[in-house]
SETORDREN-424949 format. One record per residue (C-alpha): x negated, y, z. Coordinates in Angstrom, 1 decimal, decimal comma. Example, Ala and Ser with C-alpha at 12.3 -4.5 7.8 and 13.67 -1.06 7.14 Angstrom:
<recs>
X;Y;Z
-12,3;-4,5;7,8
-13,7;-1,1;7,1
</recs>
This chain:
<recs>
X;Y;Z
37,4;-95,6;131,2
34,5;-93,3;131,2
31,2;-93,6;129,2
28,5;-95,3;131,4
25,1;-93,3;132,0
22,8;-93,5;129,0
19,8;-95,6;129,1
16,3;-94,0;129,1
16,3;-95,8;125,6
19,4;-94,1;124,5
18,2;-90,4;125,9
14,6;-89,6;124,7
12,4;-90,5;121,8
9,1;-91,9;123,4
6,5;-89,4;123,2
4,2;-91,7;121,3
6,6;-92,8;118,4
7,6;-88,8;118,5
4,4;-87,8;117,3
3,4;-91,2;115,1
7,2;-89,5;113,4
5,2;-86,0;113,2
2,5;-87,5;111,5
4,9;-89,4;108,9
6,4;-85,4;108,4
2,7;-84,8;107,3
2,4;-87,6;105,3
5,6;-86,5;103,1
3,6;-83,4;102,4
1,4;-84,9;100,2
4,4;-86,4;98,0
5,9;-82,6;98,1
5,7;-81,2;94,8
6,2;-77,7;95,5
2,4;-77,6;97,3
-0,4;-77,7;94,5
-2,5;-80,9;94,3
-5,3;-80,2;95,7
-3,3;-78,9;99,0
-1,8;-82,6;98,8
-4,4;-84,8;98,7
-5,5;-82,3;102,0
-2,3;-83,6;103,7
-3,7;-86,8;103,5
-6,8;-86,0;105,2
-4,6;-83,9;108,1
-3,1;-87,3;108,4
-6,2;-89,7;108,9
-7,7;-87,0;111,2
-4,6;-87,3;113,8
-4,6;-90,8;113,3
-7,2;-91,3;114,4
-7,5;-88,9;117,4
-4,5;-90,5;118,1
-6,0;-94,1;118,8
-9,2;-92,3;120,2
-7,0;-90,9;123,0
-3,4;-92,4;123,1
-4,2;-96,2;122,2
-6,7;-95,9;123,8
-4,9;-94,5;127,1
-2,3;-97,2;126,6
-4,4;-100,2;126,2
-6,3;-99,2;129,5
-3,4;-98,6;131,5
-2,1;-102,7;130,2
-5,2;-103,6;131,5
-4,7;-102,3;135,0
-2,1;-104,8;135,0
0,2;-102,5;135,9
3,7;-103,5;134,4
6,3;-100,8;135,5
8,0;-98,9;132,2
7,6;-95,7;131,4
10,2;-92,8;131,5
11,2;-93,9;128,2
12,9;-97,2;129,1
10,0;-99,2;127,6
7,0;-101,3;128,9
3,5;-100,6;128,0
3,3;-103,3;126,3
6,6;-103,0;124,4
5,4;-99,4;123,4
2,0;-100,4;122,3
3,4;-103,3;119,9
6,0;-100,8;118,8
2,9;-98,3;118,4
0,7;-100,6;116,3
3,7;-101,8;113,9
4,6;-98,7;113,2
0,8;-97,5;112,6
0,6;-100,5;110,0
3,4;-99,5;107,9
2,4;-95,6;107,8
-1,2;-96,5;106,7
0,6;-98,8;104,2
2,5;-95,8;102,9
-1,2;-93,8;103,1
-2,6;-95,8;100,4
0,4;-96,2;98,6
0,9;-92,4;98,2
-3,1;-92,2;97,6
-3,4;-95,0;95,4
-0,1;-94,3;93,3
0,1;-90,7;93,3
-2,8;-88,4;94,4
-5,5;-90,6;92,4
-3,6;-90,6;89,3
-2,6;-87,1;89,5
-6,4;-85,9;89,8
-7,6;-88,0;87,1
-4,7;-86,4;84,7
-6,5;-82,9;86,3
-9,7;-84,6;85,4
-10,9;-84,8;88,4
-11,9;-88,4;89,2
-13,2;-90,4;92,2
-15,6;-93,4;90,7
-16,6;-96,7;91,7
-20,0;-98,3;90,7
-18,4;-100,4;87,8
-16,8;-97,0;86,2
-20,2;-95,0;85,8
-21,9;-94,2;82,4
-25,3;-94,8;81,8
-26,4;-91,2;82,5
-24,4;-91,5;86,4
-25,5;-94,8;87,4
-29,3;-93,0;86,6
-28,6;-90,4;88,6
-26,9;-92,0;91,9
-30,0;-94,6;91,1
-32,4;-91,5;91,7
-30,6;-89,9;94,9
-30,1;-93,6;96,5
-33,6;-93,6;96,5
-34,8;-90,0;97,2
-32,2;-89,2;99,9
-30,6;-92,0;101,0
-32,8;-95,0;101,1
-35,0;-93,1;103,6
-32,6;-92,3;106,1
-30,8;-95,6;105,9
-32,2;-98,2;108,7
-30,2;-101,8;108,4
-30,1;-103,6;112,0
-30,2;-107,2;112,3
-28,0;-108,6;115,2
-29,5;-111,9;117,2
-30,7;-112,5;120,4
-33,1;-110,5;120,0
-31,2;-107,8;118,5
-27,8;-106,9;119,6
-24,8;-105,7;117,9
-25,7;-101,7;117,4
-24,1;-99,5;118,9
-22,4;-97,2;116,3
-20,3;-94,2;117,7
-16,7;-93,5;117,0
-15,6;-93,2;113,2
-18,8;-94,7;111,8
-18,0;-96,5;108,8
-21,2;-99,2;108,5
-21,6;-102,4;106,3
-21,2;-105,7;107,9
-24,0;-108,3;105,9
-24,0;-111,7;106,2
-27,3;-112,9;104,5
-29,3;-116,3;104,1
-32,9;-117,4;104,0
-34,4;-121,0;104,0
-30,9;-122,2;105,5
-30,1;-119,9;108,3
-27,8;-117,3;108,3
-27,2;-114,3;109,5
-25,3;-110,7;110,2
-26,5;-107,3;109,6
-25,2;-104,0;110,2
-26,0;-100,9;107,6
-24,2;-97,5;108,8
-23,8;-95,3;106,0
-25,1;-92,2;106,9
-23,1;-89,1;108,6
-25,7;-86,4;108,2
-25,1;-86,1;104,4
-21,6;-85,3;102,5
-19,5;-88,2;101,5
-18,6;-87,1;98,4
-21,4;-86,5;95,5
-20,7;-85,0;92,7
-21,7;-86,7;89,4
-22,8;-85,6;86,1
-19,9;-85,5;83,9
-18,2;-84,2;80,8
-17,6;-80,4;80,6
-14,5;-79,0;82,1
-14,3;-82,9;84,4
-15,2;-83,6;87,8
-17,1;-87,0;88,4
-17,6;-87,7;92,0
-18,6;-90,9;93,6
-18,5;-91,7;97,4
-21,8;-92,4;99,1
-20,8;-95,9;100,8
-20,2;-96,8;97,2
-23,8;-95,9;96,2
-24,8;-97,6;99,4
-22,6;-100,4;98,2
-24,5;-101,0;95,0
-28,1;-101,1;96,2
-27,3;-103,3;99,5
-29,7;-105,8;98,7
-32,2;-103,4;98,7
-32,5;-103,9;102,3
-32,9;-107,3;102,3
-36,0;-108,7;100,3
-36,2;-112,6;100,5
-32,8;-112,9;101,7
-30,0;-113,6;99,6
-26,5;-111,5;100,7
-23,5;-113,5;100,5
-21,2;-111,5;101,7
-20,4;-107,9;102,7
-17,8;-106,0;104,0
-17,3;-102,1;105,1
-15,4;-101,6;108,2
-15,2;-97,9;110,4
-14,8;-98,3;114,3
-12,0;-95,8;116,3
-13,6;-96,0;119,9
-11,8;-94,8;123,1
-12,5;-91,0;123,4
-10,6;-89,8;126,7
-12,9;-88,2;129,3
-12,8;-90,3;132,9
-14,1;-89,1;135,9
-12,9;-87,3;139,4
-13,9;-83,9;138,5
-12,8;-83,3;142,7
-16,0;-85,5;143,6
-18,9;-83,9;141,3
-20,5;-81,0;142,1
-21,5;-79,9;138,6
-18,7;-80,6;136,3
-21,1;-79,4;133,0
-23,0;-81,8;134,0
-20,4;-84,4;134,4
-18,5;-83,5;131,1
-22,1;-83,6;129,1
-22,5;-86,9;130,8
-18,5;-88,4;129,4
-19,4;-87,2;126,6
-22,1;-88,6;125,6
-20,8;-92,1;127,0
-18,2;-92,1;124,2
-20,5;-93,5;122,0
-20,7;-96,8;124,0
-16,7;-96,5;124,9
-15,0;-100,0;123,9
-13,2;-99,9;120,4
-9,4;-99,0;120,2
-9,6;-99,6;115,8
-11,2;-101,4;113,2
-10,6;-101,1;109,9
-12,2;-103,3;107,3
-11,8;-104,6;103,5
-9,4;-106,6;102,8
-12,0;-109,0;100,7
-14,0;-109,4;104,2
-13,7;-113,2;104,9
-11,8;-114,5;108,1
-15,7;-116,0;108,8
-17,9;-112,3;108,5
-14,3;-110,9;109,8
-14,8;-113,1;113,5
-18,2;-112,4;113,9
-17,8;-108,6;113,3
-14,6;-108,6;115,6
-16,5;-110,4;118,0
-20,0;-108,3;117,8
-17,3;-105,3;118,5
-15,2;-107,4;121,5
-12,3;-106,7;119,2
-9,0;-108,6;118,6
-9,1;-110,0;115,3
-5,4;-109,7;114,8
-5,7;-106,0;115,2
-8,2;-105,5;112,6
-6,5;-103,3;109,4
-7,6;-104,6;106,4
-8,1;-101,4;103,6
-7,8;-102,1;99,5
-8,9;-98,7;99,0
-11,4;-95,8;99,9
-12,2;-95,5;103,7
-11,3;-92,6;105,6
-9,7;-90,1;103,8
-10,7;-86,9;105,3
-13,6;-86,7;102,6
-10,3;-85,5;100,7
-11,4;-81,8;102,3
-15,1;-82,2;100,5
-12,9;-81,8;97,2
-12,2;-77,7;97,8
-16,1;-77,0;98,0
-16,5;-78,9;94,3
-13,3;-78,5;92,5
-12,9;-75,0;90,9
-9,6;-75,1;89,4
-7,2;-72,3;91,1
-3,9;-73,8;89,7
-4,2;-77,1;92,2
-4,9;-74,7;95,5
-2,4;-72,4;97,2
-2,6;-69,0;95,8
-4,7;-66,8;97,7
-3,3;-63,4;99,7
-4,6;-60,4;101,3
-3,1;-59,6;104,5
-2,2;-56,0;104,9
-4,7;-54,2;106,7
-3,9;-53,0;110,1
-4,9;-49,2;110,1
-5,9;-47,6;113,7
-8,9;-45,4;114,5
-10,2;-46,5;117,5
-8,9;-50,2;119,1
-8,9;-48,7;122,7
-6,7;-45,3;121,3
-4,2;-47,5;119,3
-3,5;-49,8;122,6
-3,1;-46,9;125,0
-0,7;-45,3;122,6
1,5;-48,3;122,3
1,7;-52,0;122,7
0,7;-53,7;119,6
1,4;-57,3;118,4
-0,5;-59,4;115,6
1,2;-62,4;113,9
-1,6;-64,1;112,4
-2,9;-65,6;109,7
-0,2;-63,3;107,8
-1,9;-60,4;109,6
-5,6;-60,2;110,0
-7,3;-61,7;113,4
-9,7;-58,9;113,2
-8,4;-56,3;115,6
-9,2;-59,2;118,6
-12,9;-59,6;117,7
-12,6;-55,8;117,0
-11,6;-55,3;120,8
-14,0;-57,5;122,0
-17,5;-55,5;119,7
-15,7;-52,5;120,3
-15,5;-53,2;124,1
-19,3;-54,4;124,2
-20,5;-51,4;122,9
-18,8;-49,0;124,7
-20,6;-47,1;127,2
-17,5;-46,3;128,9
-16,4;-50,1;129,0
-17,7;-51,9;132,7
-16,2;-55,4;132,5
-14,9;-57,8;130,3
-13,1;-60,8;131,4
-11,7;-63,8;129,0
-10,9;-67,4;128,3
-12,0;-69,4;125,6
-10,8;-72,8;125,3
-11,7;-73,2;121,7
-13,2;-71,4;118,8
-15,5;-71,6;116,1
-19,0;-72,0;114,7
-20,7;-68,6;114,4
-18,0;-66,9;116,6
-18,2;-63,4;116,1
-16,2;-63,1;120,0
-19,4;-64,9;120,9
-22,1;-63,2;119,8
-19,8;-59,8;121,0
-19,7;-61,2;124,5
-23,6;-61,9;124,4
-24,1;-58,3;123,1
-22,2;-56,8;125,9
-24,0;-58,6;128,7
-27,4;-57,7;127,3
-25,5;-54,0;127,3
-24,7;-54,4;131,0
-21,3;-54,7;131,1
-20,3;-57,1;134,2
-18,9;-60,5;131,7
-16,8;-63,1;132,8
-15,6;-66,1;130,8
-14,0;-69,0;131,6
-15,6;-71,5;128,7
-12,4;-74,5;129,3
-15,5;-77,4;128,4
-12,8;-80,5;128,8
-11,0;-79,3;125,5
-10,8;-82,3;123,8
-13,3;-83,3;121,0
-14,7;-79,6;121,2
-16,5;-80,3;124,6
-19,6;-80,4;123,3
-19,5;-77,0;121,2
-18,2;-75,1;124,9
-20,9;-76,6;126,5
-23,5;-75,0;124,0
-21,1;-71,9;123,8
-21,6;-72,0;127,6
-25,6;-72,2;128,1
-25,5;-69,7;125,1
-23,6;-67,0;127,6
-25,3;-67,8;130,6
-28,7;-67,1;128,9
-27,5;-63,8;128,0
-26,4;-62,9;131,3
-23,0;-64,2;131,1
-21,3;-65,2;134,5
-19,6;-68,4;132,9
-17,0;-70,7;134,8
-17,0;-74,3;133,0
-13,2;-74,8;134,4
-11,3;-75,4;137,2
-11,6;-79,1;138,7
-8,0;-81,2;138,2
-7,0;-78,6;135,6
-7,5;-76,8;132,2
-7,3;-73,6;131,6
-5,4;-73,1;128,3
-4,4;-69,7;128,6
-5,6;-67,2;125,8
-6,1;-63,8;127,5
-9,2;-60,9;127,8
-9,1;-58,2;130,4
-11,1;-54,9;129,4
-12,5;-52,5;132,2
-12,8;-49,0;130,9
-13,6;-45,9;132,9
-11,5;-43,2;131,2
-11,6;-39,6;132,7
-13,0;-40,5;136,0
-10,2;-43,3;136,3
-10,4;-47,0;135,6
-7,9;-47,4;132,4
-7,7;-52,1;131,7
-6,8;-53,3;128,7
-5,3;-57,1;127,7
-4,8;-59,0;125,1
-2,6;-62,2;125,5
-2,1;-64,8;122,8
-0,1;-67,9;121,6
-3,1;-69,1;120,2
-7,3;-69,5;120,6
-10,0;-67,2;120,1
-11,3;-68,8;116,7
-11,8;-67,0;113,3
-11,4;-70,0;111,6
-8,3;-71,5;112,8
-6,7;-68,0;112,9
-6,4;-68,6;109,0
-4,2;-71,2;109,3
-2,7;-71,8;112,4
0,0;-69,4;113,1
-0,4;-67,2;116,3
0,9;-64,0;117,9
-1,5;-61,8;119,9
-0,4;-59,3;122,0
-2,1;-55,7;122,7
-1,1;-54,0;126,0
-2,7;-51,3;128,3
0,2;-51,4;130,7
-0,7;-51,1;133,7
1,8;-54,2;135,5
0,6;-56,5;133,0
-3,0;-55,7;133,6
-3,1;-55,9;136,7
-1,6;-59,5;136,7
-4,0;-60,7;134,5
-6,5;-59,3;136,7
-5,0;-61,1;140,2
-5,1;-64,1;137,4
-8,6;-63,9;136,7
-9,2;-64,1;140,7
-7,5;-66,8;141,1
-9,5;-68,6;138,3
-12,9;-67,3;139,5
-12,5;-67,3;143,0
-10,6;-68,6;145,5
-7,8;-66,2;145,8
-4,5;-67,9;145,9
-1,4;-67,2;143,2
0,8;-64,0;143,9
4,0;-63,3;142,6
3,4;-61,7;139,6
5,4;-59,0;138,3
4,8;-59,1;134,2
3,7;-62,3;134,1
4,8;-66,7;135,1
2,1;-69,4;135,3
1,3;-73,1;135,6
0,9;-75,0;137,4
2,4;-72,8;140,1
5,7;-71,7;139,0
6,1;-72,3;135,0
8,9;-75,3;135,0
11,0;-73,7;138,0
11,0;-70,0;136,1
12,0;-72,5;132,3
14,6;-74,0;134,8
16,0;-70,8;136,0
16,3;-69,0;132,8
18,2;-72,4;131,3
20,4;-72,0;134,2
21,2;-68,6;134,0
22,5;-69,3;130,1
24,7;-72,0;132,0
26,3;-69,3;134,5
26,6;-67,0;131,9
28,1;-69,9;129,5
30,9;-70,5;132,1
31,7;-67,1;132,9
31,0;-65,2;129,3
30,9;-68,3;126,8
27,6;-66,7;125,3
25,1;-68,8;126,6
22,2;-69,1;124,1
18,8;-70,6;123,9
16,4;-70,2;120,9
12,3;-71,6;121,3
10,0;-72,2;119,1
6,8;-74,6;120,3
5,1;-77,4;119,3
5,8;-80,2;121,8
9,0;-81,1;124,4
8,1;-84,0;126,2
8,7;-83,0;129,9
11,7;-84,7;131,3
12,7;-82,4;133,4
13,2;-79,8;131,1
14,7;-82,2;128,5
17,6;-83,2;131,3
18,0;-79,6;132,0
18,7;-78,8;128,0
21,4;-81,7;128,6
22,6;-80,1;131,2
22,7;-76,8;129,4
24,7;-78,5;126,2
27,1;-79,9;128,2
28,0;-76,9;129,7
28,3;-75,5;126,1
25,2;-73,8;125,6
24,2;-73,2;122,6
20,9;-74,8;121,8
18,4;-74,5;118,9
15,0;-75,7;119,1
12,0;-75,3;116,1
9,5;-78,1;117,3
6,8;-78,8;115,4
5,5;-81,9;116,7
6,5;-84,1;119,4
10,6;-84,1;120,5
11,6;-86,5;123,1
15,0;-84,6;123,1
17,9;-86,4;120,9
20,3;-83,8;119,5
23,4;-83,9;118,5
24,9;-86,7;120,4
28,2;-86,7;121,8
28,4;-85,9;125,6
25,4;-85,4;125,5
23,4;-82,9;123,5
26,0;-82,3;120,7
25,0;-78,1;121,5
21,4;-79,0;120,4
19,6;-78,1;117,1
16,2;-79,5;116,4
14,2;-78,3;113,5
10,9;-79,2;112,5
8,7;-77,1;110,1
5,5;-78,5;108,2
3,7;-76,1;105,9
1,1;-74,5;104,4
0,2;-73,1;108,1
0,2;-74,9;111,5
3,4;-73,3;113,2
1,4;-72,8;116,7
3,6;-69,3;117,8
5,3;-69,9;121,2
8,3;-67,9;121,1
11,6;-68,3;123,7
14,4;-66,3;123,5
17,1;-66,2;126,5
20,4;-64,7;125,3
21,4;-63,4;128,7
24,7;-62,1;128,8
24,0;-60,7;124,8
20,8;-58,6;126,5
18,3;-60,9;125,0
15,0;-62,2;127,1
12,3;-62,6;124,6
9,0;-64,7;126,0
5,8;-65,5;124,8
2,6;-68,1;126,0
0,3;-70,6;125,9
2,3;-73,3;127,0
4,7;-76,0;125,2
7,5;-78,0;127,5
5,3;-80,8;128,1
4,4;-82,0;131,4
0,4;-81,2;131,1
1,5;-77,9;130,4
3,3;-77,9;134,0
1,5;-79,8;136,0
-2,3;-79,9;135,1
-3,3;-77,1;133,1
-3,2;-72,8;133,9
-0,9;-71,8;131,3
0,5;-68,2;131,0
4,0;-67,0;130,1
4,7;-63,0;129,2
8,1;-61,1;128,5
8,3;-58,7;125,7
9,8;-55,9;126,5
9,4;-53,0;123,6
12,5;-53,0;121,8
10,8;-53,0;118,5
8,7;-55,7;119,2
11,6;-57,9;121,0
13,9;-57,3;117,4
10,9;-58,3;115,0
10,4;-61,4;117,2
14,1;-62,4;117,0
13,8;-61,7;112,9
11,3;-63,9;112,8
13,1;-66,3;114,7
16,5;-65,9;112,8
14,1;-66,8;109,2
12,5;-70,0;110,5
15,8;-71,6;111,3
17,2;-70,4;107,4
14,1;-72,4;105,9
15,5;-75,1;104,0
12,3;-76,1;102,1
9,4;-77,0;104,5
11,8;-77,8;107,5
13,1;-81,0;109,1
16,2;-81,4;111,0
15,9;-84,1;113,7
19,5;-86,3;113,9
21,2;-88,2;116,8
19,9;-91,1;115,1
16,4;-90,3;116,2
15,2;-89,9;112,3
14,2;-86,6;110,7
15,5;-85,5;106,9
15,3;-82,5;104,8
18,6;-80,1;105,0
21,2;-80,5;102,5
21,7;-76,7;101,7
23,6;-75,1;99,4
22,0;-72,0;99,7
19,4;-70,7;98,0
15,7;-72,0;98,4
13,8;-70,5;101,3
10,3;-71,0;102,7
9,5;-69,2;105,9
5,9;-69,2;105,6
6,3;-67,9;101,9
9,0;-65,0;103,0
6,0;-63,7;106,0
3,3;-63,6;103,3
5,7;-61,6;101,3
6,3;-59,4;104,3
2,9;-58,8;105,7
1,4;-58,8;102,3
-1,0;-56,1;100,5
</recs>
């Protein structure tokens, strides 16, 4: 009798428990002693960050969408409700195993590096002076308690706000009070303490200690901290507005007044100050996580600007310097490719000053979807305009929870003389590419550069990206038809050098994973190696399926979330899945098509997920310099060997740590080694 059609249930890892099992991956970082412990406790920080990004924008979408009503299940065999109670269980036990990793090991294993996080009832004399003096010369006067009754309702307090609930009594009568501790100074203060020691307290605990304060002639009975997780996804028909700055400036700000998707607070908070903060908040008290421990981790990354002890951090490098004379020289002589942060990100905002002060140089084009404070891309961009070069940027202002930087970034540029486009309406442009107009011996000579990964200094430090150099002329003059069809209203050609979303992305991915088939059947060599951080589109996972069955060889590096199930008989038993967590966020998006053993090596913006497809501009690039193609396969060829910082995903929908025999190998490690000074 032959095996029955796999449910959804028993084909693909729901996207939301896929990525709750990324985070856990993070988690075990922190418990890895191979990375020093101050990079640790960091891990734990990473991790309450994307938690709780998680439930401003996943919960959150989930809990709306129940409330539609609408009860049809998802593509992964599940309800909305099933997948939300599967969500929150899980959530519970992972911030469980949070404090148990912070409580048990990081805090113990600071304090024997003396470096210690206080409360109130472990200060000396000398400390409980001195956070006596800074209460009152800095905090006290920022501080402003609210009451809440009719006259007075429950403050609105925007997303990640940790506050003080206070129930106090006078002459009988009782009520609540909220006292946010403050988000305009650091949370962690340093203390006066013992040479070679670090004595830090956290401000709600100072705010803890003088609470009543606050409150003369009424006596506080009870108080608990709690923090607030409010939804965070931007609504709205961008189709029906005709100012979408506007519009996003206006979602934005409305976040602050979105309804609550999390609620943490103490575990000593009474069931009584527990209801009437739950219902002050219109939040279900059975949701409510109750903490033992410090609030919000992420003050964890505070430690690095205090602690000064080089033996519990990462040991610094120097990448190599890239030598060239002149940017615009070194590209026309040759394609050139930069894997950062193991290779310096300064050749891109190179091009771009370079480009702006060029006399010869008449246009720059480029998209920025995110980058950083102080951007020196920027401030190049600016320059050039006030230079009169003709500047175009597309400023993407609906990427998430950096909406409100692009929109400064964006009246920054316009004010410059910037021709800025805030984004296209139903999509975002997550492409990565600038187009460079240079008039070169009476002829107009473009140059590109095309990336994995944003325009941002910072991030290009530890998020690993490849950026791409090219003058050539097919590839420039796709990005240029590209650019038109961003800026104006011309429609999508068929490119020559280059594939893009939402147009043609998934059919082109199809067609190369059916190619490896026909040449699988005929040859027996198909072959299929990516690298990417996200497979969640359905269509592509059935395809892989498809592919394995036919015998294709499959292997996948995925950082984040896999809905694919390897390994299973009849199914996917020709699929590999390997996860690596590390020092660096593995961001490259590499695919490599074996094709008949003449190897197709691609590059982009885009992961297999169905945004990616469907609803955002994405761009996809063939490399085709031999040397180029070869280092990319090397580096390919050494992720899959790590056996120290990788993650092999298993039929049984659980990741563990490979059982080698060989010898210990990072890949991170071996690329500092081989960019190195």
């Amino acid at each position: 009798m032959s095996k029955t059609q796999p449910t959804e249930r028993e084909q693909y890892i729901p996207r939301d428990i896929s990525w709750l099992m990324f985070n856990e991956r993070v988690l075990k970082e922190a418990t890895d002693l191979s990375n020093p412990l101050l990079e640790r406790a960091k891990f734990l920080a990473i991790f309450v960050s994307n938690m709780d990004e998680f439930f401003m924008v996943r919960v959150a979408g989930l809990k709306n969408l129940i409330e539609t009503k609408i009860t049809r299940k998802s593509h992964y065999g599940y309800s909305q409700t099933e997948l939300l109670d599967m969500i929150l269980e899980k959530s519970a036990g992972m911030i469980r195993d949070l404090y148990d990793v912070y409580t048990n090991k990081i805090l113990k294993q600071l304090a024997r590096n003396k470096i210690f996080i206080c409360g109130p009832a472990e200060l000396s004399r000398d400390q409980k002076r001195f956070i006596k003096d800074y209460f009152e010369t800095t905090m006290f006067p920022i501080i402003t308690p609210m009451a809440v009754d009719p006259g007075h309702p429950f403050p609105v307090l925007p997303s990640k706000t940790m506050s003080f609930a206070v129930h106090i009594k006078r002459k009988g009568e009782s009520h609540l009070a909220i006292v946010p501790v403050p988000k305009n100074i650091p949370r962690l203060l340093r203390l006066p303490s013992p040479r070679d020691e670090y004595h830090f307290i956290l401000i709600e605990d100072i705010l803890r200690t003088y609470l009543t304060d606050f409150f003369k002639s009424y006596r506080v009975t009870e108080y608990s901290l709690f923090r607030v997780i409010r939804d965070s996804e931007i609504e709205g028909d961008e189709e029906l507005t005709s100012d979408i700055l506007k519009a996003i400036d206006d979602q934005v700000k409305k976040r602050t007044f979105a309804k609550p998707v999390y609620l943490e607070a103490e575990a000593s908070c009474s069931a009584e100050l527990r209801s009437m903060l739950c219902e002050g908040l219109h939040f279900n008290q059975d949701e409510v996580t109750q903490i033992k421990s410090n609030f919000d981790l992420t003050f964890l990354f505070e430690l690095f600007g205090h602690v000064d002890l080089p033996r519990l951090t990462y040991e610094g490098f120097i990448p190599r310097k890239i030598e060239y004379d002149h940017i615009f020289e070194r590209v026309k002589e040759d394609d050139m490719m930069i894997h950062m942060p193991y290779q310096p990100f300064y050749p891109t905002v190179d091009l771009i000053q370079t480009a702006a002060r060029d006399p010869n140089v008449l246009a720059i084009k480029m998209t920025l979807y995110r980058t950083n404070k102080g951007s020196a891309i920027i401030d190049a961009l600016k320059e050039a305009a006030i230079n009169g070069k003709q500047v175009t940027t597309l400023v993407e202002i609906k990427a998430r929870f950096d909406e409100a930087n692009n929109i400064k970034w964006t009246r920054q540029l316009e004010e410059a003389g910037c021709h800025v486009i805030y984004g296209i309406p139903g999509l975002k442009v997550h492409s990565k590419m600038t187009l460079i107009v240079r008039e070169e011996e009476g002829r107009i000579q473009r140059y590109v550069h095309i990336s994995t990964g944003n325009y941002n200094e910072t991030t290009a430090n530890v998020y690993t990206d490849i950026g791409y150099f090219t003058a050539n002329d097919d590839v420039a003059r796709d990005i240029s038809e590209l650019f038109n069809v961003i800026t104006g209203y011309s429609q999508p050609a068929r490119w020559d050098s280059i594939v893009t979303s939402p147009d043609s992305l998934r059919d082109y991915t199809v067609s190369l994973i059916e190619r490896e088939i026909k040449f699988q059947k005929k040859y027996r060599n198909g072959k299929i190696f990516a690298k990417f951080n996200s497979l969640e589109d359905l269509k592509i996972v059935d395809k892989l399926y498809e592919a394995s069955k036919a015998g294709v060889k499959i292997r996948l590096v995925v950082r984040g979330i896999c809905c694919l199930i390897p390994g299973v008989k009849g199914m996917s038993e020709n699929i590999e899945v390997r996860s690596i967590i590390g020092r660096f966020l593995e961001h490259s998006r590499i695919f490599i098509y074996n094709n008949n053993d003449s190897p197709r090596v691609f590059m982009g913006s885009a992961d297999w997920m169905m945004r990616n497809f469907d609803r955002r501009i994405e761009l996809l690039f063939e490399v085709n310099k031999a040397d180029l193609k070869s280092h990319l396969m090397s580096i390919m060829d050494y992720s899959w060997k790590d056996n120290q910082k990788a993650w092999i995903l298993g039929s049984d929908m659980k990741y563990a740590k490979p059982k080698s025999k060989s010898a210990p190998f990072s890949f991170q490690n071996y690329l500092l080694k081989l960019y190195g000074a």
